[in-house]
C-alpha positions as CSV (number, residue, x, y, z in Angstrom):
1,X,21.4,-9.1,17.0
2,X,21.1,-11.9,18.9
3,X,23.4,-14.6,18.2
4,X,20.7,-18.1,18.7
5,X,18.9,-16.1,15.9
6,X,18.7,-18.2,12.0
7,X,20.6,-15.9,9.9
8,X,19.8,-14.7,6.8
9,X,20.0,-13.5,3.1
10,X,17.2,-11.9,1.2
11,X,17.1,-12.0,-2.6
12,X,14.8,-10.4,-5.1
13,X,14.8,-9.9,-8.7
14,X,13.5,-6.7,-10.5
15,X,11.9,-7.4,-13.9
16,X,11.6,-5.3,-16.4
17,X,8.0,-3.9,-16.1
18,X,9.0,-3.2,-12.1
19,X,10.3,-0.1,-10.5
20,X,13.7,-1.3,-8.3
21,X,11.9,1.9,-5.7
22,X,8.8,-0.8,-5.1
23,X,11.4,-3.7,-5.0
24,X,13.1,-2.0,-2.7
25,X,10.4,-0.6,-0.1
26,X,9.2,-5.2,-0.9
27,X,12.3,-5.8,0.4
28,X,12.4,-3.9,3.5
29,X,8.8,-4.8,4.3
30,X,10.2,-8.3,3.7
31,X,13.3,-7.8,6.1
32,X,10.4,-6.3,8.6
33,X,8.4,-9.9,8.2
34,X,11.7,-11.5,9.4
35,X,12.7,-9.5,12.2
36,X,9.2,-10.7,13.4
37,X,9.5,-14.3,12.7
38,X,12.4,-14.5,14.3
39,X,15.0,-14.2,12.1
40,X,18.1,-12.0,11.6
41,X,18.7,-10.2,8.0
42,X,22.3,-10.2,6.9
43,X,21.8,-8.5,4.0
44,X,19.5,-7.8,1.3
45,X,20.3,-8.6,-2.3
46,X,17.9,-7.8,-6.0
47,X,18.8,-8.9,-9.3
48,X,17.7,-7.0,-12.4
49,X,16.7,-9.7,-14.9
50,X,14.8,-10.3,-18.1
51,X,12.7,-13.0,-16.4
52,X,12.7,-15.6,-13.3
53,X,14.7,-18.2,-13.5
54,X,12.6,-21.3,-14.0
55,X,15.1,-23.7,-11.8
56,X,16.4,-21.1,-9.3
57,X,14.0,-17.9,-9.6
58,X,17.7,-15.5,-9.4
59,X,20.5,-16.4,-11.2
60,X,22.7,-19.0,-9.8
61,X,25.7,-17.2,-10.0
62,X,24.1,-14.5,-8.4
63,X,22.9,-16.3,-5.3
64,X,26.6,-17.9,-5.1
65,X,28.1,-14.6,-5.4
66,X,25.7,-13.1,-2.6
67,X,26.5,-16.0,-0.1
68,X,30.3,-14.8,-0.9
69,X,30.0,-11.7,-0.4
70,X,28.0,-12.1,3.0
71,X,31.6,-14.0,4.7
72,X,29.7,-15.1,7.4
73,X,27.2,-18.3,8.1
74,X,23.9,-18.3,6.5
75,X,21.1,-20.0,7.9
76,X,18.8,-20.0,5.2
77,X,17.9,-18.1,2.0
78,X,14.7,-16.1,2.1
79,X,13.1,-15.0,-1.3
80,X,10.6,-12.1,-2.1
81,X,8.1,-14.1,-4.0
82,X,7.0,-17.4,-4.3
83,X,9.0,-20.0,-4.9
84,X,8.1,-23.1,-6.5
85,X,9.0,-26.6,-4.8
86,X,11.0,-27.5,-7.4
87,X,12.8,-24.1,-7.1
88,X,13.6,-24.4,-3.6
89,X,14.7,-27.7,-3.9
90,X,17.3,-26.8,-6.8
91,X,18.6,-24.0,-4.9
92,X,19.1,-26.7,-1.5
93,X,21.1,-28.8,-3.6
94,X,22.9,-26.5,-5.1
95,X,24.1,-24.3,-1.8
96,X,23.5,-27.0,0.5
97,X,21.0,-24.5,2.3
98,X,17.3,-23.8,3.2
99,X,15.7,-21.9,0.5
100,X,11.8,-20.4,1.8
101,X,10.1,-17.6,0.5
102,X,7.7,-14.5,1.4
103,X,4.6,-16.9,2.1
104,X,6.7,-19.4,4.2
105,X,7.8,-16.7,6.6
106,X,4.6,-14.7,6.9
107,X,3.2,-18.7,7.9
108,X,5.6,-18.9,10.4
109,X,4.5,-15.7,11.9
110,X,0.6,-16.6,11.7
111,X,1.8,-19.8,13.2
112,X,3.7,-18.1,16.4
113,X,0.5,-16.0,16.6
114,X,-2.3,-18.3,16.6
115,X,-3.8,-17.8,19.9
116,X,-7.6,-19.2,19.6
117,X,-8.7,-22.6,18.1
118,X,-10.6,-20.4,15.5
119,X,-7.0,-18.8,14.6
120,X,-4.9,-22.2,14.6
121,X,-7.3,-24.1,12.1
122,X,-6.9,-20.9,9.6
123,X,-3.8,-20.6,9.8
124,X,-3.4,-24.3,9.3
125,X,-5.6,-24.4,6.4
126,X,-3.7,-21.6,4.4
127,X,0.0,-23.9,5.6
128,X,-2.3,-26.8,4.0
129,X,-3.1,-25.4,0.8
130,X,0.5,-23.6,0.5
131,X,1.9,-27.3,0.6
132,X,-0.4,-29.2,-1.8
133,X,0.8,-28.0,-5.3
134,X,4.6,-28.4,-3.8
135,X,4.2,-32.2,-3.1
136,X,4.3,-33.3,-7.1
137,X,7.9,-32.4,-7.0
138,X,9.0,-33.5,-3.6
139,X,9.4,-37.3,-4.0
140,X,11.9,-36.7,-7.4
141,X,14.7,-38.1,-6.0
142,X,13.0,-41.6,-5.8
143,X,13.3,-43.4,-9.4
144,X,10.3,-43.4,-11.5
145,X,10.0,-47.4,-12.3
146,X,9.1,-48.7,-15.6
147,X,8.9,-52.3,-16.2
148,X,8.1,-54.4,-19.4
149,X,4.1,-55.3,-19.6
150,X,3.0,-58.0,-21.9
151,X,1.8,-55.6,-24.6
152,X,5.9,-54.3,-24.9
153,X,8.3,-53.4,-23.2
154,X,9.2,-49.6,-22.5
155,X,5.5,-49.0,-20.6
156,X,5.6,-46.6,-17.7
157,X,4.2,-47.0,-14.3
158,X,3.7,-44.9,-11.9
159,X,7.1,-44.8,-9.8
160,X,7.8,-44.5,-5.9
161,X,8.3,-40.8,-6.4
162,X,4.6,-40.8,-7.7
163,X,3.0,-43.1,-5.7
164,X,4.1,-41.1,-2.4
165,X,3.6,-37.6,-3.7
166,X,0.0,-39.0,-4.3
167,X,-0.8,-40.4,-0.5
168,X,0.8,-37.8,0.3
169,X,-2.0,-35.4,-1.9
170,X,-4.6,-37.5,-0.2
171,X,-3.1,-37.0,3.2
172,X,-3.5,-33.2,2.9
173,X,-6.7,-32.9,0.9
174,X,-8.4,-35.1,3.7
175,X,-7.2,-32.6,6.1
176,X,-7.9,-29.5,4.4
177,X,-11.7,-31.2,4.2
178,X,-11.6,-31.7,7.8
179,X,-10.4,-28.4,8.7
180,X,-12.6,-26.3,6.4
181,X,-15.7,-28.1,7.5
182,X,-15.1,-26.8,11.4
183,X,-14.4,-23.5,10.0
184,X,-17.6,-23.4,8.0
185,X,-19.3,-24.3,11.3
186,X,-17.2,-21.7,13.4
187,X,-18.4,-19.1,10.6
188,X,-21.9,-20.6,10.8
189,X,-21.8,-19.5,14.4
190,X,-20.0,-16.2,14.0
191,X,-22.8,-15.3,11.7
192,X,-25.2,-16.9,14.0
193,X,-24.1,-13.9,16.8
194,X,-23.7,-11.3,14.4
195,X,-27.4,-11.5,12.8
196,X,-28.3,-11.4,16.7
197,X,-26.0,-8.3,17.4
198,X,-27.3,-6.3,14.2
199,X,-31.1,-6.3,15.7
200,X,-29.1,-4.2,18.6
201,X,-26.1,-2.9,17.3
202,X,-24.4,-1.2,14.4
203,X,-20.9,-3.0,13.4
204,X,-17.9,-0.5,12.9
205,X,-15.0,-2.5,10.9
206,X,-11.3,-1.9,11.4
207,X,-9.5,-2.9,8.6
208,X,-5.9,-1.6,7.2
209,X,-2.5,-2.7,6.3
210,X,-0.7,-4.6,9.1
211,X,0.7,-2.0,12.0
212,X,-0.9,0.8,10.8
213,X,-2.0,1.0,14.4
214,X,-5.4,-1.2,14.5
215,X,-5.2,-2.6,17.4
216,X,-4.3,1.1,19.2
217,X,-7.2,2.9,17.8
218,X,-9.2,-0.3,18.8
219,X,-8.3,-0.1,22.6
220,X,-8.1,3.7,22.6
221,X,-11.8,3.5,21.5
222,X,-13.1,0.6,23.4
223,X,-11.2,1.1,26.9
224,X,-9.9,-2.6,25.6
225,X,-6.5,-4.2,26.3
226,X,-5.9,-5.7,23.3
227,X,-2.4,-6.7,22.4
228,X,-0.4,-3.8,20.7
229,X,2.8,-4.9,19.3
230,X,5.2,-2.9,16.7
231,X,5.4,-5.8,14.9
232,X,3.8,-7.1,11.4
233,X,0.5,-9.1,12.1
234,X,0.4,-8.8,15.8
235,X,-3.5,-9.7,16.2
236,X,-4.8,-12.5,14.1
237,X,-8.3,-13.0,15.8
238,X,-11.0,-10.5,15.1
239,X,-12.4,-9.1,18.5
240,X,-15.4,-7.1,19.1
241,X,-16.1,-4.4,21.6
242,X,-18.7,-1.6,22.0
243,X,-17.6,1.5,21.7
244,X,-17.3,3.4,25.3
245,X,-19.4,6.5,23.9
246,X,-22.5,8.0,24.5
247,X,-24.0,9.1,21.4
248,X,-22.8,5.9,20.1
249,X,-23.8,3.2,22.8
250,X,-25.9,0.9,19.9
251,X,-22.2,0.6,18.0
252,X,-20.2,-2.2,17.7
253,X,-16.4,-1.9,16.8
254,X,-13.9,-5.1,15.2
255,X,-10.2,-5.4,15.0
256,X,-9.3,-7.9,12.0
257,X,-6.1,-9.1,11.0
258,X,-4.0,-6.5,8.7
259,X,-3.3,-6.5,5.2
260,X,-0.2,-6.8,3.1
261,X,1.7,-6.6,0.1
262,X,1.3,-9.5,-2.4
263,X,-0.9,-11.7,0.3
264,X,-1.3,-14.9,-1.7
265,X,-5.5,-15.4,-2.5
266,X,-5.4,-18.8,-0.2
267,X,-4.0,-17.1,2.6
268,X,-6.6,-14.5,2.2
269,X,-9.4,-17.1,2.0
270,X,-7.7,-19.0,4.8
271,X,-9.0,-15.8,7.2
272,X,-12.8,-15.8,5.6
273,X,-14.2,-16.8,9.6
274,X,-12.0,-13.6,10.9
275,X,-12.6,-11.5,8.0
276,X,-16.1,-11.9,8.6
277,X,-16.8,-8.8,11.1
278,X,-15.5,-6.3,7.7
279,X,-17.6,-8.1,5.3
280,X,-20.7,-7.1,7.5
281,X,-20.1,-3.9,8.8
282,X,-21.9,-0.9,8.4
283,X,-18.9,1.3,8.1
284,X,-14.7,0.4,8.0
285,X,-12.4,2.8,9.3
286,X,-9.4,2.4,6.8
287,X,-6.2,3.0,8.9
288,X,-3.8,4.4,7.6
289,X,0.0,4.8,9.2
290,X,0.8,8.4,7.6
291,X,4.6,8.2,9.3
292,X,4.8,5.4,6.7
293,X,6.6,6.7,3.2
294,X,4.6,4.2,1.4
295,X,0.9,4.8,2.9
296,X,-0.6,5.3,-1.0
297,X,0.2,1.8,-2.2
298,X,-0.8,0.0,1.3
299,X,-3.9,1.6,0.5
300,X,-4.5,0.6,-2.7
301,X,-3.6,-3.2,-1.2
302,X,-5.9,-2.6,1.4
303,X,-8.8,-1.4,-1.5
304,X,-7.6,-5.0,-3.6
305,X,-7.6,-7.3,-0.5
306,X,-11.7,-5.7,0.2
307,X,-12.6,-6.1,-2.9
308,X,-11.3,-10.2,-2.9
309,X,-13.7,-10.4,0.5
310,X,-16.6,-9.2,-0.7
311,X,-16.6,-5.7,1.0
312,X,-15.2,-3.4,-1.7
313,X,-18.6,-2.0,-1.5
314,X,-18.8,-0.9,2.2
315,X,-18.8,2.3,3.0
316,X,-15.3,4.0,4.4
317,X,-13.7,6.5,6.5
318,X,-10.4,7.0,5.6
319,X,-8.1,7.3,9.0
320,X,-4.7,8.3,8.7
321,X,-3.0,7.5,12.0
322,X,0.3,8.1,13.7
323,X,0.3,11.9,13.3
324,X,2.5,12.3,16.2
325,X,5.2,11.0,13.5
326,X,4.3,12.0,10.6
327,X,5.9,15.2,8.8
328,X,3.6,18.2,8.5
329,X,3.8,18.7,4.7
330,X,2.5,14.9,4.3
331,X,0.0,15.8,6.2
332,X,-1.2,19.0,4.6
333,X,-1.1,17.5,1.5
334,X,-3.5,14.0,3.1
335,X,-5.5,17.3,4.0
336,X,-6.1,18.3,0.8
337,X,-6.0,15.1,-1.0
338,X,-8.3,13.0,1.2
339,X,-10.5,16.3,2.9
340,X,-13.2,13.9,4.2
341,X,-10.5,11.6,5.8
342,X,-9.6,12.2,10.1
343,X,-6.3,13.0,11.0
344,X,-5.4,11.1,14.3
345,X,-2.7,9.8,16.8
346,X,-4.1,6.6,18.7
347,X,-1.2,6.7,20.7
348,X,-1.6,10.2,22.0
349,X,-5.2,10.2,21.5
350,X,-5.0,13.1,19.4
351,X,-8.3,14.0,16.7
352,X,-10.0,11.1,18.4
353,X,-13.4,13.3,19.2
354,X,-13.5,14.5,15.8
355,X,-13.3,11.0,14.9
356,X,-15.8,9.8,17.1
357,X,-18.5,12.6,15.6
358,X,-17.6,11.7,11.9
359,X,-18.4,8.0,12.6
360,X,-21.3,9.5,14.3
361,X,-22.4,11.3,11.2
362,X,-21.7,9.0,8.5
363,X,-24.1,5.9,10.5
364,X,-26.8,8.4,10.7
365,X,-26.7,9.9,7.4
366,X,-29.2,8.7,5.4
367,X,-28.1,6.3,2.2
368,X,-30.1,5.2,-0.6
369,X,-31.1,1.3,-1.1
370,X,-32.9,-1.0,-3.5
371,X,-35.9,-3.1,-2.4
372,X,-37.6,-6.0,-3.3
373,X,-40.1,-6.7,-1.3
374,X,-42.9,-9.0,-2.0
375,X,-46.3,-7.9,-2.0
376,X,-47.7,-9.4,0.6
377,X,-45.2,-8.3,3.0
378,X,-47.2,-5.3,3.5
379,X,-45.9,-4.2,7.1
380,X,-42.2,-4.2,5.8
381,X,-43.3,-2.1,2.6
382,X,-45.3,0.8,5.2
383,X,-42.0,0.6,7.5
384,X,-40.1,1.8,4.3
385,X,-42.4,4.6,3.8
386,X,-42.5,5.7,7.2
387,X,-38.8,5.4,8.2
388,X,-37.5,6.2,4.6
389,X,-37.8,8.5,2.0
390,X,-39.3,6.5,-1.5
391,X,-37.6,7.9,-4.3
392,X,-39.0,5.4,-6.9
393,X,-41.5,2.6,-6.3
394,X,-42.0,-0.3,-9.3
395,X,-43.7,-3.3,-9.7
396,X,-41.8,-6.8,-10.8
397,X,-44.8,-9.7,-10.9
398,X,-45.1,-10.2,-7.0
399,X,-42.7,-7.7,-6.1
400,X,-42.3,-4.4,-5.2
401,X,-39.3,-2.4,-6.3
402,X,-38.4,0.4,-3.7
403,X,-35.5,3.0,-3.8
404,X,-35.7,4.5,-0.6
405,X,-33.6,6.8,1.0
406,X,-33.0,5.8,4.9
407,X,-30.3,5.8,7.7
408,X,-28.2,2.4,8.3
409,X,-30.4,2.1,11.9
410,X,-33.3,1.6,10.0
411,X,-32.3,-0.4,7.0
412,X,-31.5,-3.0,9.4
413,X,-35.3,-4.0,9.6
414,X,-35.4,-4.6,5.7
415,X,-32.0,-5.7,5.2
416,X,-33.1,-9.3,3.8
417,X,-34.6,-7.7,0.9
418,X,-31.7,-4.9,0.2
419,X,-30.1,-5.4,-3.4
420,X,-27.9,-2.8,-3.6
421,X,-26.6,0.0,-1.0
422,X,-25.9,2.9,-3.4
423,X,-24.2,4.8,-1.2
424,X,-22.4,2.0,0.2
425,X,-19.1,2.9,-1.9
426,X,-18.7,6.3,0.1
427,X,-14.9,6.9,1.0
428,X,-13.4,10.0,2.2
């Protein structure tokens, strides 16, 4: 441990209705989350409790007794969930030491990660929108001011502590204006290219919990050299390569961001431009890091964070990576549990052909849509019926309902009038 590092403590608090297992595994993930910010752990601390506290979200005699028990100089106190402003202030004046939690340090890390304009103003917009409902509490020091009016005495105005929490508001809502307006255009564009690239090419989507080996598989497939790092949220932009193949030369492959446990909603909606590419695609490849003891509920995170985007719906292949560290019994029983998922090492490049043929297969297979098409658009209605197979044809005043079975190559011609993808949902 290096000694220029912050130092410090990490606190939790088990409730009732929790398992202390999942607080546990929360708090090593969050002792991960530090180690990549920056920061050194010097221990890791979890209060059962009946509820949060409401002025320090653990006990206060527990915090004090943790910071005793440490003996050494603590930098800072890092909790597992979100703390209010008001929270984090108590707990500063109190121990006479920073107070941040889970969101703060996973900002920091977006923050040291940035790398493109596109990345910056996201990751500026989700600091933003983490500030704004902490500022009502910040100016409480200053005295609220009441004066006497004319109509009696004892009416309140608004005090210092008000008035500058409010330009303060002000300050930051103009700015999260500003900044969501140049993301809207950056997303105009992104969609702009990707309508382009779908005339030509099919869009594979990697998506998965952060380090589950993304950004491997992507440069294993692609012949890329994208940035692999063993640390949490290495790649924050999405990039797009075609996939070095043969049989699948028309395919388009994108790394995304990764996913995590208890990801606040603005931080999620923060990363709309780079989530984009999985929103779109025609397929995801779920990775999934099988060495990892808890694979099953980053899975179901990954499965909530989707469905949030917009792209619960997409059809998946269930990847489970890192083989070359996983134990064989875990895997025979991801082999039974999940028979349609691929087995793979990115590193090694192990299972990576089967891998390549299932992706094959599943863009190719044929899926069934709903159409609406309008009448007169006659040429698009004898496409479907020459590319597809019509499994039910109705008529809705000037339009023409069409279920048609047909391959994700073709739909791509009629996609403006798709309402549903049935088949969509597929995951194995």
């Amino acid at each position: 441990m290096k000694e220029d590092r912050i130092k410090a403590l990490l606190i939790g608090v088990c409730l009732p209705n929790e398992q202390m297992a999942d607080r546990d595994a929360s708090m090593q993930e969050l002792e991960r989350l530090t180690d990549t910010a920056g920061i050194a752990t010097l221990g890791k601390y979890i209060q059962r409790r009946e509820k949060r506290s409401p002025r320090t979200y653990a006990g206060e005699g527990f915090i004090g007794k943790c910071l005793e028990e440490t003996g050494r100089a603590v930098d800072i106190l890092i909790f597992d969930n979100e703390l209010t402003g008001s929270q984090a202030r108590n707990i500063e004046k109190m121990f006479s030491i920073e107070a941040i939690d889970r969101t703060e340090v996973i900002l920091r890390i977006f923050h040291d990660h940035a790398q493109t304009k596109e990345a910056r103003l996201q990751v500026r917009l989700a600091e933003l929108k983490y500030e704004l409902p902490r500022l009502k509490s910040m100016w409480t020091h200053l005295d609220r001011e009441r004066f006497g009016s004319r109509a009696g005495a004892g009416v309140a105005f608004r005090g210092m502590g008000e008035k500058q929490s409010e330009k303060d508001r002000q300050r930051l809502q103009r700015e999260i204006y500003d900044i969501e307006k140049a993301l809207s255009r950056i997303i105009r564009r992104v969609d702009t290219q990707r309508k382009r690239r779908r005339r030509d090419f099919r869009n594979v989507g990697l998506v998965g919990y952060t380090n589950a080996g993304k950004s491997t598989l992507f440069n294993r497939l692609t012949q890329a050299q994208v940035l692999v790092e063993d640390r949490l949220f290495a790649t924050l932009d999405s990039t797009a390569r075609s996939l070095k193949q043969e049989t699948l030369r028309d395919v388009v492959i994108s790394d995304t961001v990764g996913f995590i446990a208890n990801l606040p909603h603005h931080l999620i909606a923060s990363f709309r431009a780079t989530l984009r590419e999985a929103e779109s695609a025609d397929l995801l490849l779920n990775v999934i890091d099988i060495s990892d003891d808890d694979f099953e509920s980053h899975m179901e995170e990954v499965d909530r964070v989707l469905r949030k985007i917009g792209a619960g719906d997409i059809s998946q292949l269930l990847v489970f990576n890192k083989t070359d560290r996983a134990d064989t019994t875990v895997m025979e029983r991801v082999r039974k549990t999940y028979p349609g998922a691929v087995l793979i090492s990115a590193l090694r490049g192990a299972g990576i052909e089967r891998l390549l043929n299932e992706i094959h297969r599943r863009l190719n297979a044929p899926r069934q849509y709903r159409l609406s098409v309008p009448q007169n658009c006659q040429k698009d209605i004898h496409y479907a019926h020459s590319r597809g197979r019509i499994l039910k044809t109705e008529y809705d005043g000037n339009l023409v309902k069409l279920t048609v079975e047909m391959g994700s190559k073709d739909i791509r011609h009629l996609e403006r009038y798709v309402e549903t993808g049935d088949a969509r949902g597929e995951r194995a």
